[in-house]
C-alpha positions in Angstrom: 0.0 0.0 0.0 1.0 3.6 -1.0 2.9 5.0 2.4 2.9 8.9 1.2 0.9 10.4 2.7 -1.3 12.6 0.5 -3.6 16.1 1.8 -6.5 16.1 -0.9 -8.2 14.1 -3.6 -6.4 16.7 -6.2 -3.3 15.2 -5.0 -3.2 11.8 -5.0 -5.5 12.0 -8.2 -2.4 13.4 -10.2 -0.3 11.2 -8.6 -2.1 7.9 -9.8 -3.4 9.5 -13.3 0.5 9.8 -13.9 1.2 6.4 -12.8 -1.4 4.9 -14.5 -0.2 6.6 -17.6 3.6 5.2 -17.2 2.3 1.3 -16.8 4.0 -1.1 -19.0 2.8 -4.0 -21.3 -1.4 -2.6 -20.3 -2.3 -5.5 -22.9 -0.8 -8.3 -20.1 -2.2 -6.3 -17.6 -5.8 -5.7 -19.5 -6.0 -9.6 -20.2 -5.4 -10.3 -16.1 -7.9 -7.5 -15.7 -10.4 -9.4 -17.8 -9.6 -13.1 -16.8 -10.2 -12.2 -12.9 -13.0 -10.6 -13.3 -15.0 -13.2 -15.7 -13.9 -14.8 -12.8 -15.5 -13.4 -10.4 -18.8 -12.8 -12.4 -19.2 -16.5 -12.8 -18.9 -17.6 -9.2 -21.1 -15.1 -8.7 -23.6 -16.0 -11.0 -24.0 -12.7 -12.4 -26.5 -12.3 -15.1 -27.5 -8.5 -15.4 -24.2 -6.3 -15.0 -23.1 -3.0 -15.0 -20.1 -2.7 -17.0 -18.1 0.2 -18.7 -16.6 1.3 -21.7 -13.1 1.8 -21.0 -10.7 5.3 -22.0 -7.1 4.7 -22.9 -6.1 5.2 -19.0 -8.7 2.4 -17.9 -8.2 -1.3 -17.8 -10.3 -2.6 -21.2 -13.5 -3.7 -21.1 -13.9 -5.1 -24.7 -13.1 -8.6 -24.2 -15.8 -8.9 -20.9 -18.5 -7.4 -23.0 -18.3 -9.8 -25.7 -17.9 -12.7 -23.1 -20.8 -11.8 -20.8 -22.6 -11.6 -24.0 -21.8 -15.0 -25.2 -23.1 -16.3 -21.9 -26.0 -14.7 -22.4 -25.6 -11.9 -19.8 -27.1 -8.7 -19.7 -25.0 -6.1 -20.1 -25.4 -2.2 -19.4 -23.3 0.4 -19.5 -23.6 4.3 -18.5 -25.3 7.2 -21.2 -24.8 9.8 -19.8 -27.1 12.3 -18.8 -26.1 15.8 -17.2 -24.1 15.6 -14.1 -25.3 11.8 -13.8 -25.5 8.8 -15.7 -28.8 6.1 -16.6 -28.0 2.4 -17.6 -28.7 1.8 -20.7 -28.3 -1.9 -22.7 -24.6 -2.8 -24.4 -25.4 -2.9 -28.6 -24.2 -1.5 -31.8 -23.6 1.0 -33.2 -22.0 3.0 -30.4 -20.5 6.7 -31.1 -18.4 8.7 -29.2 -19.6 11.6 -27.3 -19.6 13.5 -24.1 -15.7 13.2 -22.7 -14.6 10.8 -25.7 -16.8 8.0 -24.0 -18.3 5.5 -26.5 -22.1 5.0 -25.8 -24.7 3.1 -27.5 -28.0 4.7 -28.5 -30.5 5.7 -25.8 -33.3 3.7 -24.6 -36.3 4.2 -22.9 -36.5 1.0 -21.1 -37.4 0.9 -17.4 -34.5 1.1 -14.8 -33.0 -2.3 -15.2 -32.4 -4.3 -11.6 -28.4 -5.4 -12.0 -26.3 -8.1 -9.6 -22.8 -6.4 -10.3 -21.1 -3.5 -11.3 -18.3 -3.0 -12.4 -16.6 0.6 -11.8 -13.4 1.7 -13.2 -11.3 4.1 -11.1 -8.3 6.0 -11.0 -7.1 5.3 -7.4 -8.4 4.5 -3.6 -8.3 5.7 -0.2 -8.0 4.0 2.8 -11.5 3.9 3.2 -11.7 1.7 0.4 -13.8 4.5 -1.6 -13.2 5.9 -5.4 -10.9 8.2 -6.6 -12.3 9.2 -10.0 -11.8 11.7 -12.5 -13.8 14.4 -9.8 -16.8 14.6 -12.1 -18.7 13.0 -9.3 -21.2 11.1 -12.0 -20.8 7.5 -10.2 -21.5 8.9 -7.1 -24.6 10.6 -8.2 -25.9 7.3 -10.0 -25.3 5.1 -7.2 -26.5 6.9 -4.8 -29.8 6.6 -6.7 -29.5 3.7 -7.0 -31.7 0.3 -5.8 -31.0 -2.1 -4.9 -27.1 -1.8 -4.9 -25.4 -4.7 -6.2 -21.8 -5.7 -5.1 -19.2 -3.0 -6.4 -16.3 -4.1 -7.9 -13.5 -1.0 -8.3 -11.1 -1.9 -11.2 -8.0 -0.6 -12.9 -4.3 -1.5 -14.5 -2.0 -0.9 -11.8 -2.4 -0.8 -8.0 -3.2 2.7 -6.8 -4.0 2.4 -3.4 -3.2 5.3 -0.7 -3.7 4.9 3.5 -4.6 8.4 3.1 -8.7 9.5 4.1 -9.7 11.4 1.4 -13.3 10.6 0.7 -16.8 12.0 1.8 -19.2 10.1 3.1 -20.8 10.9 -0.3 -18.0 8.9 -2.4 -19.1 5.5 -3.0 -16.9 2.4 -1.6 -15.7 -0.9 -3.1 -17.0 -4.0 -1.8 -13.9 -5.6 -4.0 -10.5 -3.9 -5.6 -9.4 -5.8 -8.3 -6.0 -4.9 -10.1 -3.8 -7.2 -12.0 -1.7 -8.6 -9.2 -3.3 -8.0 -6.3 -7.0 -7.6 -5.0 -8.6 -6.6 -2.0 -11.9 -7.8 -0.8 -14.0 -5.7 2.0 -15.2 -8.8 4.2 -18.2 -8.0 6.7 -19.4 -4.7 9.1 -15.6 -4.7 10.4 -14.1 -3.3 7.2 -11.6 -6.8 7.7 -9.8 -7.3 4.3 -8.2 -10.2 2.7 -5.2 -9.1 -0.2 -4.9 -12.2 -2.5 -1.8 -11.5 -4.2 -0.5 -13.2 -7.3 -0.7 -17.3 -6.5 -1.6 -20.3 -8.0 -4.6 -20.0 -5.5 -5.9 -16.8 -6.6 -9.2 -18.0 -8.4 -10.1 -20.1 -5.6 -9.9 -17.8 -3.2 -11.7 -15.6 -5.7 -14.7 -18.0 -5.7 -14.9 -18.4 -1.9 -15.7 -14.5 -2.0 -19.4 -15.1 -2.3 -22.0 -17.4 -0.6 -25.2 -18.9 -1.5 -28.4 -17.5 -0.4 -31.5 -19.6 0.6 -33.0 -17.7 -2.9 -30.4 -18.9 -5.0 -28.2 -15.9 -5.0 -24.7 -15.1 -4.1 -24.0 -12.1 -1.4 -20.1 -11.3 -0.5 
């Protein structure tokens, strides 16, 4: 874990924006990216997800659209709307448009239910909360939002800082998944277990949820 100490979101934002932007080989590290969290999706069961569509900086999302799509997943991503975002359904054609974000066309669907989501971000504070780009937009949408799935916070490189930097506003990860190392928020405590990169990794991945008398899976 990151042992500067850092005063403000500002900060450590431009810190992790400029090591994010010096990672090497991002195609190894966007294939790890995508095999953990397939991963994790399955074990979970996870049939209607929130994913995104990644920027240059972010860990690529391509490869987990198609796949959840081939297993028949639902799959939404954000449109964006004002200071906020809505859900709308992954499909083509897509066009580029506010902040270079690719986006398929609107819909006027009713507010879809999901079972993950699937956040990218550009670091995290000790609290386990997001570090974004400070447009506030997934903050706004979750907060919205219900019910709230499990939260999984994602990107190419391990940007992690002790550092309290969050409001309570700030939305938190209940898992932070980077190529070699992931951290899992386990109960009320706020106890976490770091996996790091062993031949065990997927299993303990899998042991992250349990089954529900309904049939779902809860962390």
């Amino acid at each position: 874990m990151q042992k500067i100490k850092f005063e403000s979101k500002s900060e450590f934002r431009s810190y992790a924006r400029e090591k994010l932007c010096s990672v090497h080989n991002p195609y190894k590290r966007d294939k790890l990216v995508e095999k953990h969290i397939l991963e994790l999706l399955k074990h979970a069961h996870a049939r209607s997800i929130l994913l995104y569509v990644s920027l240059p900086i972010e860990a690529n999302t391509k490869g987990i659209i198609a796949t959840c799509r081939r297993r028949k997943c639902k799959v939404y991503v954000p449109f964006m709307e004002g200071v906020s975002f809505k859900m709308v359904k992954w499909r083509l054609p897509s066009s580029k448009k506010t902040f270079n974000i690719e986006e398929p066309k609107n819909s006027f669907a009713v507010k879809p239910k999901i079972d993950f989501a699937v956040v990218p971000v550009i670091g995290v504070d000790g609290a386990l909360k997001r570090i974004g780009f400070g447009k506030g937009m997934y903050d706004r949408f979750f907060a919205s939002l219900e019910p709230k799935p499990p939260i999984l916070f994602v990107q190419r490189e391990f940007c992690m800082t002790q550092s309290l930097l969050s409001e309570a506003h700030d939305i938190a990860a209940d898992i932070y998944l980077t190529p070699y190392k992931t951290i899992i928020k386990r109960g009320t405590n706020g106890l976490r277990v770091i996996s790091g990169r062993r031949s065990c990794a997927s299993k303990r991945r899998c042991r992250i949820f349990h089954r529900e008398k309904d049939g779902s899976c809860k962390l």
